[in-house]
C-alpha positions in Angstrom: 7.9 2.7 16.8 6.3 0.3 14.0 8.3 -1.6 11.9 6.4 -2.1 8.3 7.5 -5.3 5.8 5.7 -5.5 2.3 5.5 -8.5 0.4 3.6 -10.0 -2.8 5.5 -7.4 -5.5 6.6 -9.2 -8.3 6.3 -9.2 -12.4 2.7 -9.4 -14.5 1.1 -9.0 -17.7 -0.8 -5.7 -18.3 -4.7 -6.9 -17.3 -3.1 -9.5 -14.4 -3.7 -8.8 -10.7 -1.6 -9.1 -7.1 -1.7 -8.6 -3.9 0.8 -6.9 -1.7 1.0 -7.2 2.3 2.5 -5.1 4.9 2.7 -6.5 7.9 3.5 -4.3 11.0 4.8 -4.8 14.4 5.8 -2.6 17.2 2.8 -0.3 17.9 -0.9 -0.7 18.4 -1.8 -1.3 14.7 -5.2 -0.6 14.8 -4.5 3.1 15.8 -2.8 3.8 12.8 -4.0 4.8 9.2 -2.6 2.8 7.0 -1.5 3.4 3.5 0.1 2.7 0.4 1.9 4.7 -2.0 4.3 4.1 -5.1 7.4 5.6 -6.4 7.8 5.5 -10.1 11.9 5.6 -11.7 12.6 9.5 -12.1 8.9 10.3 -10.3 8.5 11.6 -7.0 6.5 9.0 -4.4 2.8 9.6 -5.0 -0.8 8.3 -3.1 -2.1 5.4 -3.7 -4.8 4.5 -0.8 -5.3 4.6 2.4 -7.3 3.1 5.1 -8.1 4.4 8.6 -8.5 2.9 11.7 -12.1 2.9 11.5 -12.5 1.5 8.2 -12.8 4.2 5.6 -10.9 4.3 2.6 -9.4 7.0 -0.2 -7.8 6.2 -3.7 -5.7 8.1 -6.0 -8.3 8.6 -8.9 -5.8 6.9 -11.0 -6.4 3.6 -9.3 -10.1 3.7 -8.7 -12.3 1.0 -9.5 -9.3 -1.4 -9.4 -7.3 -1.6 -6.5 -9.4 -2.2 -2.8 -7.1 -1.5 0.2 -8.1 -3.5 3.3 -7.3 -4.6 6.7 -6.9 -7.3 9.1 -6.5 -5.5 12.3 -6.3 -9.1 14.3 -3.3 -9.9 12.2 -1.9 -6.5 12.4 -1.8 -6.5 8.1 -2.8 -4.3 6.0 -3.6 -5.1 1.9 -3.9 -3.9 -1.5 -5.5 -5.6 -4.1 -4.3 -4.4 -7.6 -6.3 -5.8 -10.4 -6.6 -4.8 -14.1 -3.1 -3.2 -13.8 -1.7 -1.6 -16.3 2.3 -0.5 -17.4 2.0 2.5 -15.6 1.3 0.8 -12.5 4.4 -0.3 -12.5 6.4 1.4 -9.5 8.1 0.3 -6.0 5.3 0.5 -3.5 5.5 1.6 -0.1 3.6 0.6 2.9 2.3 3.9 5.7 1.6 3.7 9.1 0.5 7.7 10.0 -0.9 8.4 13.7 -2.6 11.8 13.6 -2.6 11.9 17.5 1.1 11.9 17.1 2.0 13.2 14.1 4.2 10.2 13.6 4.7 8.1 9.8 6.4 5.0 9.2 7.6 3.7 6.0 8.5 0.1 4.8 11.3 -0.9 2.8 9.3 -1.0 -0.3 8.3 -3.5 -3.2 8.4 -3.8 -6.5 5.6 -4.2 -9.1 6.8 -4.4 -13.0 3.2 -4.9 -15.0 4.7 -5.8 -18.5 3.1 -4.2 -21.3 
């Protein structure tokens, strides 16, 4: 089992940047490839990145070149920086744990990030 907790949503003007956490527990993080995705109102959950255990990363060509997923496997954390964001950025976003070994996902609870146009 892992238990995922996202933090640093919150509100910002189109151009502005954040950075959400999700810190995990429960499991030996640094098997896992982590992820974040985002769930728009009346859209279905889509990709946003993700990072595996090793290191290498993948981004939804829709947030290339301004969001940079990373980890901390010593503090068991797992980030996304979102600069340059835009309206349509905005979206509850979800933290992944995926082991491939076991075919298992987690999910977080989910945050939310309004970019104001």
């Amino acid at each position: 089992q892992v238990q995922l907790v996202e933090s640093g949503g919150g509100l910002v003007h189109s151009g502005g940047s954040l950075r959400l956490s999700c810190a995990a527990s429960g499991s030996i993080f640094s098997f896992y490839t982590m992820g974040w995705y985002r769930q728009a109102p009346g859209n279905q959950r889509e990709f946003v990145a993700t990072i595996t255990s090793g290191g290498s990363t993948n981004y939804a060509d829709s947030v290339k070149g301004r969001f940079t997923i990373s980890r901390d496997n010593a503090k068991n954390t797992v980030y996304l920086q979102m600069n340059s964001l835009k309206h349509e950025d905005t979206a509850v976003y979800y933290c992944n744990a995926f082991q491939a070994m076991t075919n298992r996902a987690y999910w977080g609870q989910g945050t939310q990030v309004t970019v104001s146009s």
